[in-house]
NUMI-400006 format. One record per residue: x, y, z of N, C-alpha, C in turn. Coordinates in steps of 0.05 Angstrom, whole numbers, padded with zeros to 5 digits, always signed. Layout:
XYZXYZXYZ;...
//
This chain:
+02832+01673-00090+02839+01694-00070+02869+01699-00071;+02879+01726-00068+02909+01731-00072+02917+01727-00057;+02945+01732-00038+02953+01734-00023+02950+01756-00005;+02950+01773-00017+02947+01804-00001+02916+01800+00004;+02899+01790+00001+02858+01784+00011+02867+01770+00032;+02889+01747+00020+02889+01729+00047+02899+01735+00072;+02916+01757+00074+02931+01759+00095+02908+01787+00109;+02900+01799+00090+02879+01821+00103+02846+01804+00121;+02848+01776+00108+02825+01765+00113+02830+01751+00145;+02859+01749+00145+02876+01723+00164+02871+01760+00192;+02881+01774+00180+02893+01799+00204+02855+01802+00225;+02839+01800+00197+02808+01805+00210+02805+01789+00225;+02806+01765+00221+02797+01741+00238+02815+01743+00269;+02841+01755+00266+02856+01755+00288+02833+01778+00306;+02844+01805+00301+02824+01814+00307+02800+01812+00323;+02787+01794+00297+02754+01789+00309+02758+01768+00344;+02777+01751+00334+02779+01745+00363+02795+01759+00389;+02798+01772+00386+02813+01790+00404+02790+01805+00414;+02766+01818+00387+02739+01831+00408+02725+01809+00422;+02724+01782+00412+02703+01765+00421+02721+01762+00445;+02744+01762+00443+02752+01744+00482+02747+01778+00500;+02743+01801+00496+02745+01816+00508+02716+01817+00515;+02692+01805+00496+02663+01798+00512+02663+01781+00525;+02682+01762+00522+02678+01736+00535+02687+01736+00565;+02707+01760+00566+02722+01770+00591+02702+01789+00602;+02688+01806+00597+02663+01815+00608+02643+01803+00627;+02635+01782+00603+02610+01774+00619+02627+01758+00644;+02650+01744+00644+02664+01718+00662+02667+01743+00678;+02669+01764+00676+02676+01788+00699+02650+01792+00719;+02630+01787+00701+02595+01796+00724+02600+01760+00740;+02606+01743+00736+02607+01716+00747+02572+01712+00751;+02560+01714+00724+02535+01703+00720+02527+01679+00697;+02553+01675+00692+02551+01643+00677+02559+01658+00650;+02578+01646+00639+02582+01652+00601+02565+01640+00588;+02583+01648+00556+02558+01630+00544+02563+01596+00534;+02550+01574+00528+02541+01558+00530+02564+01542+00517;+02577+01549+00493+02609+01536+00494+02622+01542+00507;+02625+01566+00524+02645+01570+00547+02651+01557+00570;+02622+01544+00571+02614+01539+00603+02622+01522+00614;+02635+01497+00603+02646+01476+00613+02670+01489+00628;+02686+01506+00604+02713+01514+00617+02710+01531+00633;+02689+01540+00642+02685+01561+00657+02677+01553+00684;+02669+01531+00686+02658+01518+00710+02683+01500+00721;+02700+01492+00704+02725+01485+00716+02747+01498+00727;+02742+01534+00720+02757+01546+00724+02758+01555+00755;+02732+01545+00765+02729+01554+00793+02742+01528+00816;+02740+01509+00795+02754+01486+00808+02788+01482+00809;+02790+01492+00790+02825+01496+00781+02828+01528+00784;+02828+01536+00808+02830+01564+00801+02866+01574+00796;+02885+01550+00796+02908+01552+00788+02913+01553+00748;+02904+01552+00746+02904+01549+00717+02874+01570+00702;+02880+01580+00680+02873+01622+00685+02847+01606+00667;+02828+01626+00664+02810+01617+00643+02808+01612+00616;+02834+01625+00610+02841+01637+00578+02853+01604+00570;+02880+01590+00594+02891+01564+00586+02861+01534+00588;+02842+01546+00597+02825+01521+00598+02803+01524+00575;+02799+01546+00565+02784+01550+00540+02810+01534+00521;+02842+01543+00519+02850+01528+00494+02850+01502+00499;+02848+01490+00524+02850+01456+00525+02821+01453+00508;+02799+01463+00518+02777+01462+00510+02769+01458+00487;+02787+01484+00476+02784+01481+00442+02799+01464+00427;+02814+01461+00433+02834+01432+00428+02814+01400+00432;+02805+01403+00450+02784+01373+00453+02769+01372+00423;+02751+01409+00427+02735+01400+00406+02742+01389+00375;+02773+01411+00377+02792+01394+00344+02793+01363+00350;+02791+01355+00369+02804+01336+00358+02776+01316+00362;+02752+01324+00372+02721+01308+00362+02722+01318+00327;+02724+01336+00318+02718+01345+00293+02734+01325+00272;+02758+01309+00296+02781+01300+00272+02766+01269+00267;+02761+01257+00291+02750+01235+00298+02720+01239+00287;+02703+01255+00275+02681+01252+00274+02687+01255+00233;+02700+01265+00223+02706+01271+00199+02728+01250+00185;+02738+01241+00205+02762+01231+00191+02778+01236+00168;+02776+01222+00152+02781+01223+00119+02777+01248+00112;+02752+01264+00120+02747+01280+00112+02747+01303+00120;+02772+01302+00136+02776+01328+00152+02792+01344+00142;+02789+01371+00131+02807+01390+00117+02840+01390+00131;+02866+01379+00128+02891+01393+00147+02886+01418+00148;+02878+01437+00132+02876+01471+00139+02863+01473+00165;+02847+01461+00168+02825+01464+00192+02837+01467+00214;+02876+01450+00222+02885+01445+00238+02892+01481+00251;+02892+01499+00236+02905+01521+00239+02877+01533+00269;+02857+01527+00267+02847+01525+00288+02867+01515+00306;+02881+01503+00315+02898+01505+00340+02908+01527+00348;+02926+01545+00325+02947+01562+00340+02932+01583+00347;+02905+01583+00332+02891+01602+00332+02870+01610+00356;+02866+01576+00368+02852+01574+00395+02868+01582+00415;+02894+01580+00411+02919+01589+00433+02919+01616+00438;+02913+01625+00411+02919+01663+00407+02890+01680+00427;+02875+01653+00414+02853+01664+00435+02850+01667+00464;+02857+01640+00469+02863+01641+00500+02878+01657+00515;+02905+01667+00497+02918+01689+00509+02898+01714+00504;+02884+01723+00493+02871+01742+00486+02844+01751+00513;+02836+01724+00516+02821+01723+00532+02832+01730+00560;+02855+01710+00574+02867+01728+00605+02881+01755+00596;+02880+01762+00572+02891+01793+00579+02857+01813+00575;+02840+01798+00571+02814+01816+00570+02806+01815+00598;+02808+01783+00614+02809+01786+00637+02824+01807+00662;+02838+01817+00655+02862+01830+00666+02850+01856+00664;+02842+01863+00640+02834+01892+00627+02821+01899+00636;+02788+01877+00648+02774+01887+00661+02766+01890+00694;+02788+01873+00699+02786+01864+00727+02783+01888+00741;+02782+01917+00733+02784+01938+00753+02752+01944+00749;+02740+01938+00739+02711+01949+00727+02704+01930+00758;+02685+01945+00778+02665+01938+00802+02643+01930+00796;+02638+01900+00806+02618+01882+00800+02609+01879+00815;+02599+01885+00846+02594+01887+00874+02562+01884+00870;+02544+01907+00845+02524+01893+00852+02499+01884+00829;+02486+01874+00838+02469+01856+00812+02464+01877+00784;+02458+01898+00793+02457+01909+00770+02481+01920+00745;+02491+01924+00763+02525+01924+00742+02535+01890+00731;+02521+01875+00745+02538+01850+00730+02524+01843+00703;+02486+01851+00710+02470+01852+00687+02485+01864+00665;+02490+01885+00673+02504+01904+00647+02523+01893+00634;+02543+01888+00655+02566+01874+00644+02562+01852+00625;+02540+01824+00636+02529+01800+00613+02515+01822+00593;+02501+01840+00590+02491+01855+00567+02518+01866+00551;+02536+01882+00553+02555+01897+00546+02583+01863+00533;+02588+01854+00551+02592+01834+00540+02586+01816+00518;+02558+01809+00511+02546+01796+00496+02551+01813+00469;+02544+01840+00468+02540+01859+00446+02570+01862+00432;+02593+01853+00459+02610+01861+00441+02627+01823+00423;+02619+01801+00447+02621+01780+00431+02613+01780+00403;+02586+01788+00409+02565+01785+00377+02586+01796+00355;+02580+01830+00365+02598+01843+00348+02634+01826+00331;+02647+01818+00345+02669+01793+00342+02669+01779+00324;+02644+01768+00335+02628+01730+00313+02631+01747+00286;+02613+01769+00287+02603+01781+00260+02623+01781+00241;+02650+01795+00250+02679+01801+00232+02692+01781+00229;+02690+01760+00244+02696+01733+00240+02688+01718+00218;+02662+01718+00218+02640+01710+00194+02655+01726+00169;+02654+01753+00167+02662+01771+00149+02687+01757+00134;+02702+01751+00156+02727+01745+00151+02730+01724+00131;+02717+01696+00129+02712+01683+00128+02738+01663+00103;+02758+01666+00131+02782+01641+00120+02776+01618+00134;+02773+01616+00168+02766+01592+00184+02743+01591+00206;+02743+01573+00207+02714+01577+00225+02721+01573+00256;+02719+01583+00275+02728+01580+00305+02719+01556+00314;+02728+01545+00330+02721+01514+00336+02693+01507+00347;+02689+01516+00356+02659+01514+00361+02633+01519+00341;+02639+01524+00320+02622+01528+00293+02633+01508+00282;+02655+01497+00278+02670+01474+00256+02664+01449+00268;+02654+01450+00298+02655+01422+00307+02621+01429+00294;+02598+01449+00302+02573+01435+00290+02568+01430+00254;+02589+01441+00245+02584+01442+00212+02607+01414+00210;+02620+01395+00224+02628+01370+00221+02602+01353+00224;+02593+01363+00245+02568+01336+00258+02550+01335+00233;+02541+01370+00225+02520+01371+00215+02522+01356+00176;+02553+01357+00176+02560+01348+00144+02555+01321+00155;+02581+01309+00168+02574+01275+00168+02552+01267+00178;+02530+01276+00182+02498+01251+00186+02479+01276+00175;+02484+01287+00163+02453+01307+00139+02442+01320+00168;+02448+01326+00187+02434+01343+00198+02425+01378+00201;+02412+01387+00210+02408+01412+00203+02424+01426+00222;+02441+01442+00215+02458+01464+00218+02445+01476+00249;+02429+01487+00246+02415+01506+00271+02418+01490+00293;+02399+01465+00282+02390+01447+00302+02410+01427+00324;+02430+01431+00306+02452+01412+00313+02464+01431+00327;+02475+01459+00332+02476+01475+00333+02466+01482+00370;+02440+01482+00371+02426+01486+00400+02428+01448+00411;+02427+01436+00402+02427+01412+00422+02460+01420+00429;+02478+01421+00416+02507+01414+00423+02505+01447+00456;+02495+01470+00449+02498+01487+00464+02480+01472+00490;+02459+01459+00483+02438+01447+00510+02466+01429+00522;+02471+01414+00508+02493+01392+00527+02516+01402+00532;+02531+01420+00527+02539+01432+00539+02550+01445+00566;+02524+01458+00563+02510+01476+00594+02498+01450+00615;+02485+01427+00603+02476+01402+00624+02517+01391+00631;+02530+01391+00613+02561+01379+00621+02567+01394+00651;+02568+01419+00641+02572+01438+00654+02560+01443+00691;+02528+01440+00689+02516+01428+00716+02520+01417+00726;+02524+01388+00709+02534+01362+00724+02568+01363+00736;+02583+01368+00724+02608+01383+00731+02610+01405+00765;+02600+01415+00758+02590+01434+00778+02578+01423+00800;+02561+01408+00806+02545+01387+00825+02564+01375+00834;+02582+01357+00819+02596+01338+00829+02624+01353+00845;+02633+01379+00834+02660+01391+00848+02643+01408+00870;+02630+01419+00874+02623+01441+00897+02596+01419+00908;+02597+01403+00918+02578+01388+00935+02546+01400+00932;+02541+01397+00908+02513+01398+00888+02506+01421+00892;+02522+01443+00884+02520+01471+00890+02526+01473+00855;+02505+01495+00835+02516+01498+00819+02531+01530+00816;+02546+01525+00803+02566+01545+00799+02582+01551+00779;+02585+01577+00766+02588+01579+00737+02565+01589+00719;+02545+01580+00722+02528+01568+00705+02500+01580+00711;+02501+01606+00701+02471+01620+00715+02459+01635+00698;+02438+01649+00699+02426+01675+00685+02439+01679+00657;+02464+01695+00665+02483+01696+00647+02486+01674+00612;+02489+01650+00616+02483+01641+00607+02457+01635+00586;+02441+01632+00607+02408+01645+00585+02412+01662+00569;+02420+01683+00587+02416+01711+00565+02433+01706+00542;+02463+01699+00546+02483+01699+00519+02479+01676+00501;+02458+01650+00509+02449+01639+00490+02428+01648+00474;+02412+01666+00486+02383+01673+00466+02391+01696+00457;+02417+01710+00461+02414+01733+00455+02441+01748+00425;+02456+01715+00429+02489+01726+00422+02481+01724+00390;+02462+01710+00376+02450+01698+00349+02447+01726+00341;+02435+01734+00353+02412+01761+00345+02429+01780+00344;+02446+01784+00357+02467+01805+00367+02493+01807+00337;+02494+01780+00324+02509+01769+00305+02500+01781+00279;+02480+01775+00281+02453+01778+00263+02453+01804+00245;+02456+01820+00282+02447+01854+00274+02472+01858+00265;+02492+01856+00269+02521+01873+00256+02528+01858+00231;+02520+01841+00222+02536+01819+00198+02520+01831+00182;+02489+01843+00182+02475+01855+00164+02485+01882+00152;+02497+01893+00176+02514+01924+00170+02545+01930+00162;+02554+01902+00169+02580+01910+00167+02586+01895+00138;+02575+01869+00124+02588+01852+00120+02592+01861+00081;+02583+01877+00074+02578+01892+00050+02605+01905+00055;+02607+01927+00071+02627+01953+00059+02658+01931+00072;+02647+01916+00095+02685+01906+00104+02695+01886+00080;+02672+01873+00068+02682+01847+00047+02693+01867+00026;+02682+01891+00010+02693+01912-00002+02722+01918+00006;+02723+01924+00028+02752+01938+00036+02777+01907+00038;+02766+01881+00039+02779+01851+00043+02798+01849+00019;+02774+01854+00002+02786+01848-00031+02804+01860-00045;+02813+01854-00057+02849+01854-00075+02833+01869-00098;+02828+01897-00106+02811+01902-00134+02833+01900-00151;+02863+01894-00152+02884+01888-00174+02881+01864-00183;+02868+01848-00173+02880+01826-00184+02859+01813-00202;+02869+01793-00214+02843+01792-00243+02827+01776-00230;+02803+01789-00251+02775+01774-00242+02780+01740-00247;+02762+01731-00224+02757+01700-00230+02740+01695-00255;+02750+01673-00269+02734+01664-00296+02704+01651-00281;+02684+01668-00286+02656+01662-00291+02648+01629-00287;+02640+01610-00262+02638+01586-00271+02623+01578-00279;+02612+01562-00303+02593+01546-00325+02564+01541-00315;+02562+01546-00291+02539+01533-00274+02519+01542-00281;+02520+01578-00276+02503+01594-00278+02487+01589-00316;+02511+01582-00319+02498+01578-00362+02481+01538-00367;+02491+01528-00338+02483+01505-00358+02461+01496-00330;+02466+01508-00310+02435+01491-00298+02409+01506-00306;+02386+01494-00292+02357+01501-00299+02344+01523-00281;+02345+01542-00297+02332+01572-00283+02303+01569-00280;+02287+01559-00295+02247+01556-00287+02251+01534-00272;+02261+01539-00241+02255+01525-00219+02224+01519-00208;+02211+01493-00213+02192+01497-00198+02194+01488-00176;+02177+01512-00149+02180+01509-00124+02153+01503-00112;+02152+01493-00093+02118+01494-00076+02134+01516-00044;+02109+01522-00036+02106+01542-00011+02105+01522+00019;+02111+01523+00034+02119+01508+00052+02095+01509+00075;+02071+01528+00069+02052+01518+00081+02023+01512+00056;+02040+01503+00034+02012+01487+00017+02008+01467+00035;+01993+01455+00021+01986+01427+00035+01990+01410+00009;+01996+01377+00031+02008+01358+00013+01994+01352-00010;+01978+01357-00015+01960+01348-00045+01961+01363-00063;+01967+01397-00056+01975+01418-00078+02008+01413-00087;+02025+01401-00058+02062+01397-00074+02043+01368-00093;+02028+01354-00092+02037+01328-00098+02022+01335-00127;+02005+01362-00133+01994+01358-00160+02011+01385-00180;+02029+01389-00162+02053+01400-00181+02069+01389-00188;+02077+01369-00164+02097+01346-00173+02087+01328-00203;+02058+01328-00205+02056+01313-00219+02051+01329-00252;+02050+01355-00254+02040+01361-00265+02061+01371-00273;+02085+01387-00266+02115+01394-00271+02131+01368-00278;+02116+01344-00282+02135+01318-00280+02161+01321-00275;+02169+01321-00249+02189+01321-00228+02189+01300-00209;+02211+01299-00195+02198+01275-00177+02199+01298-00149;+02215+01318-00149+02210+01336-00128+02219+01361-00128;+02214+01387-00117+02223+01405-00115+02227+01419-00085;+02241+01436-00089+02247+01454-00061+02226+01471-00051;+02232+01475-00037+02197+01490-00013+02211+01509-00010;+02198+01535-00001+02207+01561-00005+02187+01566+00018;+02191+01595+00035+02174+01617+00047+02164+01626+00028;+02144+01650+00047+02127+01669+00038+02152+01695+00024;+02179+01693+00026+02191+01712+00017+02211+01695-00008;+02209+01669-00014+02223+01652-00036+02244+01651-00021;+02244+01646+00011+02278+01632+00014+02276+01608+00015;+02293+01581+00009+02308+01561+00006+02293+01548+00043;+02276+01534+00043+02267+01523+00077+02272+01494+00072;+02278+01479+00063+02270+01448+00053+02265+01444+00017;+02263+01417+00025+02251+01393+00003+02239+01369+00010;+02224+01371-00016+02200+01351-00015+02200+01335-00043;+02196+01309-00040+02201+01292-00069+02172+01274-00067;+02163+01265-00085+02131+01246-00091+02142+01221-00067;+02170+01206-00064+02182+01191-00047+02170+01203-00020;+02172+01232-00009+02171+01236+00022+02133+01227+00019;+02126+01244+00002+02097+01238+00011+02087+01208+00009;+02104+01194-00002+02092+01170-00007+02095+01155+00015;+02113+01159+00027+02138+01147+00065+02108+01162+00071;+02097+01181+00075+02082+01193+00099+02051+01180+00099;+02038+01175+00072+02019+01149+00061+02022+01129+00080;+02054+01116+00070+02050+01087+00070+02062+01085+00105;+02059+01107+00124+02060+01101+00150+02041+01099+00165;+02019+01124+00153+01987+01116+00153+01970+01097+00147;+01975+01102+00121+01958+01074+00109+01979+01053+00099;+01986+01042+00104+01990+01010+00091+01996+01006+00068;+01967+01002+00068+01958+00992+00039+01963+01011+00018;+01975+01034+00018+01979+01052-00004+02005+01041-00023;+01990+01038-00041+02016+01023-00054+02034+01039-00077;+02025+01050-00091+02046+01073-00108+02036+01097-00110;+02051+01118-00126+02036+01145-00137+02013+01141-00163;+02015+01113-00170+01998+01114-00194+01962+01103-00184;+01961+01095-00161+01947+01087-00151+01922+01115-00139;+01945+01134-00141+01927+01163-00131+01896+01168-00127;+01903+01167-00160+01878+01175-00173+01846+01154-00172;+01848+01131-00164+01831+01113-00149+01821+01114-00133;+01843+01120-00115+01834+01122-00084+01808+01140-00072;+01797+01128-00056+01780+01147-00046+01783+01169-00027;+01781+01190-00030+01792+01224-00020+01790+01224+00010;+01750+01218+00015+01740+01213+00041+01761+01206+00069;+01767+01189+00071+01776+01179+00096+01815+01176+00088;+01819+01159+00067+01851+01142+00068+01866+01166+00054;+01853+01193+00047+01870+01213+00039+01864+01232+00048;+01857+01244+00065+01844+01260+00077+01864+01274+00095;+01881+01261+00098+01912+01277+00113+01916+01300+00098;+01923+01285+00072+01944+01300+00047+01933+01330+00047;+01906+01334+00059+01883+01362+00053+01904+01384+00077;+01897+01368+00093+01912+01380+00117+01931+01386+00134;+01945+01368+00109+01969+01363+00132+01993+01386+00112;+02014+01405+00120+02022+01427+00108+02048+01413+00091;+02071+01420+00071+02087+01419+00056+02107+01415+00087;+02116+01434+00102+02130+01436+00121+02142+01414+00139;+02112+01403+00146+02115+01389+00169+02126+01361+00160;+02132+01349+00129+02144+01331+00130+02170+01326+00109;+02173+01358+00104+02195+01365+00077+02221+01359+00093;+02243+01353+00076+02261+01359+00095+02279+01381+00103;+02284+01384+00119+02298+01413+00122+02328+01417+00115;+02340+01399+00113+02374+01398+00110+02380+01384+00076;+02385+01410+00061+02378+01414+00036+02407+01418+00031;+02426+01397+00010+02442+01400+00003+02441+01420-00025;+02461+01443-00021+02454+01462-00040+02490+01468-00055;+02493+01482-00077+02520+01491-00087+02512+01521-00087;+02534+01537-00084+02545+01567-00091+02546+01562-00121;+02535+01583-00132+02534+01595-00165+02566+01596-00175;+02576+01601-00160+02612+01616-00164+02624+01590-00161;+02610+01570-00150+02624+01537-00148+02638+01527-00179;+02660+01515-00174+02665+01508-00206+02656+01478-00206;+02646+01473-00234+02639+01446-00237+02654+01425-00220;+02674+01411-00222+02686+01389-00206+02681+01396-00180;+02678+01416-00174+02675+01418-00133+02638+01409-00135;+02625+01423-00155+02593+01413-00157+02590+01375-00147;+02610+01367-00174+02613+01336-00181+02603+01316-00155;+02639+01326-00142+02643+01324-00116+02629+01327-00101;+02606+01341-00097+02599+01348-00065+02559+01331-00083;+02564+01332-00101+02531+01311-00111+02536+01288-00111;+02560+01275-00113+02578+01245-00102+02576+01248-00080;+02594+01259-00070+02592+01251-00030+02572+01243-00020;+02544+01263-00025+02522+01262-00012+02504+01241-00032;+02518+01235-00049+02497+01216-00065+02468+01219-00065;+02465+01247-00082+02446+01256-00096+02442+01269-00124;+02430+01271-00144+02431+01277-00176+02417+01301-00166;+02416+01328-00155+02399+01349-00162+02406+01360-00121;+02414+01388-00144+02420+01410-00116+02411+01436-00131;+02402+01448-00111+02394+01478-00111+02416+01501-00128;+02421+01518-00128+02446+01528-00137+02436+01572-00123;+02451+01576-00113+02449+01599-00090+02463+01614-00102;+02456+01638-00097+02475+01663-00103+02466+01683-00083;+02478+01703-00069+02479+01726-00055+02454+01715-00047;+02448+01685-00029+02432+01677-00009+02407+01670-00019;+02407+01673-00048+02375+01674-00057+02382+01636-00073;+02356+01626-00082+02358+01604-00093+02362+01615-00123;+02382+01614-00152+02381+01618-00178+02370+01601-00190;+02362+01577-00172+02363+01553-00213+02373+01527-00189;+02374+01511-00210+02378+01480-00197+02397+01468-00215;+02412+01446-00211+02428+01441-00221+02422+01409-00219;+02425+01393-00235+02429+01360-00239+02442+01351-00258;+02449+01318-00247+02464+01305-00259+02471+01302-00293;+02439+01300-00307+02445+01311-00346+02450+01330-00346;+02445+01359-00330+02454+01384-00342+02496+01383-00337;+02501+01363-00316+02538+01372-00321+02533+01350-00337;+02528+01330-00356+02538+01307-00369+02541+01315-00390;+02513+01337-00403+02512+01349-00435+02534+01371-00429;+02537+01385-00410+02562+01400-00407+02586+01388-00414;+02590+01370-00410+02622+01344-00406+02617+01339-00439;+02602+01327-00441+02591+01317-00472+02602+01354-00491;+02593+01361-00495+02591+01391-00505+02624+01397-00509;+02633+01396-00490+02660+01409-00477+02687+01389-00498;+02680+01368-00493+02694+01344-00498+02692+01344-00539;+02672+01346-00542+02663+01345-00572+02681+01365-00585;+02679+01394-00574+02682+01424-00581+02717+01419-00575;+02732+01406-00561+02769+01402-00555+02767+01385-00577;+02759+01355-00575+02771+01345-00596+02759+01356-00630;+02741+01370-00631+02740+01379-00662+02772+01398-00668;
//
């Protein structure tokens, strides 16, 4: 990336937060609860009403840097730190959205509705150019993609529990300062949790084509092509995520693999499944199941009779370490070490291309090495 992408990418992201605190100043305007990272600081704000909302979101966001630092350690990017000045910029962004709107009349239920509606649409909108932007991640996305890297968890998931505890901090908070009265923390909230995803969703689909177009530096030379796309394995075999376990387990055996990736009904990337998971799901049932070679003995009737029924889904795993196509080999290396695994997916423009493992970079290294010193 040049410098002139970077500083056009750095100006968006400013930006993008400048629309998100002016939703976030909206809905705090109807006083029907924000949304679900907000809410802690937002429920303190009625307690400290000396100190503005905008300065307790950056303490806020400052806590979360510094769980992300403590939860990553070693492995915490220093770039990442730029989230500070950047949580600050927000917070000022936010009491002047406060300010902006304070003249807009909130007097009665139906205008505040509007307001958490009108609000939300324009957060979403925000997130979206943010995403677009895509130099740093705002602190509340970087703390769930910390959790979700250091212990293999799934993104989403990790994702709504951290928003559930949150909003319970937030109650409990609230209970204990206004004599078990909650406050802060209402309607509002529901709505901008079930609704801000979707809202993200819809504009990142429309915008994120022509603004990444207008991001880019077209002077400056193309990136050299990286090796991946030439040396991993394009006849991916995949199973469907509602076969059932005895159709993955007679591809597995019949593709001699020890596992492949599960796909939807439209071939997106949902999980993985290896002859290992189904064997864990056997040997918690039955016992006595002692290897994969044993299969073919067993009687169907009763001690396998799961495998008929039971779907690909329900025991694949969902948090699927995968590489970008555009990845250059040593960042591949790296990130199939970390996670200490021989075989990742390999993605391009969101789709699965091909798979990638440990002999296909070694005959690469081998190849490479032969071809310098001749």
């Amino acid at each position: 990336m040049t410098l002139k992408e970077t500083i056009k990418r750095y100006l968006l992201f400013i930006i993008s937060l400048f629309i998100s605190a002016e939703g976030i100043a909206l809905t705090r305007h109807a006083e029907l609860g924000v949304s679900p990272i907000s809410s802690i600081a937002n429920v303190v704000s009625y307690k400290l009403p000396s100190l503005s909302f905008g300065v307790l979101l950056i303490i806020w966001n400052c806590i979360l840097i510094l769980v992300q630092i403590i939860v990553l350690r070693k492995d915490f990017n220093p770039v990442q730190l730029l989230q500070v000045p950047l949580s600050v910029l927000f917070g000022i962004f936010v009491d002047f959205g406060m300010w902006s709107v304070s003249f807009i009349p909130a007097g009665i239920y139906p205008v505040r509705l509007a307001l958490v509606a009108a609000g939300t649409i324009v957060l979403g909108f925000g997130i979206s150019l943010s995403v677009t932007a895509n130099v740093i991640m705002n602190s509340g996305e970087a703390i769930v993609k910390a959790i979700s890297d250091k212990y293999g968890t799934n993104f989403g998931m990790t994702k709504i529990t951290l928003d559930v505890s949150y909003v319970i901090i937030a109650v409990i908070l609230s209970l204990i300062f206004f004599d078990f009265k909650i406050v802060g923390t209402r309607e509002g909230t529901v709505i901008a949790a079930l609704t801000t995803g979707l809202v993200v969703n819809f504009f990142y689909k429309r915008i994120n084509k022509t603004v990444s177009s207008l991001l880019c530096d077209k002077n400056a030379p193309a990136k050299p092509q990286s090796p991946l796309l030439e040396i991993m394995k394009k006849d991916v075999y995949t199973v469907n995520e509602n076969a059932s376990l005895i159709e993955a387990l007679k591809l597995i055996s019949e593709k001699k693999v020890s596992g492949m990736p599960v796909t939807d009904d439209n071939g997106r990337l949902t999980g993985f499944i290896s002859d290992g998971d189904i064997i864990r799901f056997l040997s918690d049932s039955y016992p006595s199941f002692v290897n994969i070679y044993s299969f073919i003995t067993i009687d169907f009737d009763s001690r396998l009779k799961e495998l008929v029924h039971t779907k690909v889904k329900n025991i694949a795993r969902k948090t699927v370490i995968t590489v970008n196509a555009d990845d250059d080999i040593s960042d591949v290396c790296s990130r199939l070490s970390k996670k200490h695994i021989k075989k990742a997916p390999v993605i391009k423009d969101g789709a699965m291309v091909g798979i990638i493992n440990v002999s296909n970079i070694t005959k690469y290294v081998l190849k490479d090495l032969t071809e310098n010193i001749a």
